[in-house]
N, C-alpha and C positions, 0 to 999 in steps of 0.2 A: 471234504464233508466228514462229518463224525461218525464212528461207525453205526450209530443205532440210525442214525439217517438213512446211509446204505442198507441194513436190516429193514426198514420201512417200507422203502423204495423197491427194496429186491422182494419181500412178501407180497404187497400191492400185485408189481407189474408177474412174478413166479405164478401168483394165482389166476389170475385173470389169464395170462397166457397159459395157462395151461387148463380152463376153462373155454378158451376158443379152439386149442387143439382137442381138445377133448381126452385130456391125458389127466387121469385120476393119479394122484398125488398127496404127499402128507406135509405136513408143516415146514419142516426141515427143509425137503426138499424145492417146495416153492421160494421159500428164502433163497438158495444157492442157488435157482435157474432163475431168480431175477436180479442177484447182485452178479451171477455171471452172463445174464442178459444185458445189465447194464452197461457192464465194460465191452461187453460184444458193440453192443449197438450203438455207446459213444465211441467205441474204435471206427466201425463203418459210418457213421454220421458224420463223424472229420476225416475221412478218408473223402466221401463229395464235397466237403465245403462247407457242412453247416456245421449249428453249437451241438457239442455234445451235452454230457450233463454238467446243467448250470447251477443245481441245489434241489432243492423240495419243491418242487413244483410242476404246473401241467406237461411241459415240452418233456421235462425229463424222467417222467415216468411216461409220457408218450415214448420215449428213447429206448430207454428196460424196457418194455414192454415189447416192443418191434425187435428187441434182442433177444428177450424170450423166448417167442415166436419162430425164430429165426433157427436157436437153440434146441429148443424141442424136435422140430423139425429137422434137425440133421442126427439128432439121435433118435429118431424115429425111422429115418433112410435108412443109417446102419445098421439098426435091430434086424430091419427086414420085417417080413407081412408077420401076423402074429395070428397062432392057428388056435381056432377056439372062439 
């Protein structure tokens, strides 16, 4: 895929995941936690047996997206509780 594809795909699914975790975030950043949700979550996707990402489309920003997700969440364990 080309990379303004991955820049799509990684904004999209960066924002929305981080809209469900509830993690206030800027431009930049949603980009990088959704093209590196991407790859998180077509690695775990073909680790069970399904497609990972197949192009621009619903499954594979379902994919980013549950990477995201995934993502956030483990940098949110390591931060630890946040006082305030």
């Amino acid at each position: 895929m080309p990379v303004h594809v991955w820049a799509i795909l990684g904004l999209l699914a960066g924002w929305l995941g981080s809209l469900v975790m509830g993690e206030r975030q800027g431009f930049v950043m949603n980009v990088l936690v959704g093209v590196i949700g991407a790859i998180l979550g077509g690695f775990l996707f073909s680790l069970c047996g399904q497609d990972a990402i197949t192009g621009l489309n619903l499954w594979s920003f379902f994919v980013a997206l549950v990477g995201a997700i995934i993502l956030i969440a483990f940098f949110r364990a390591i931060r630890g509780p946040q006082v305030g």
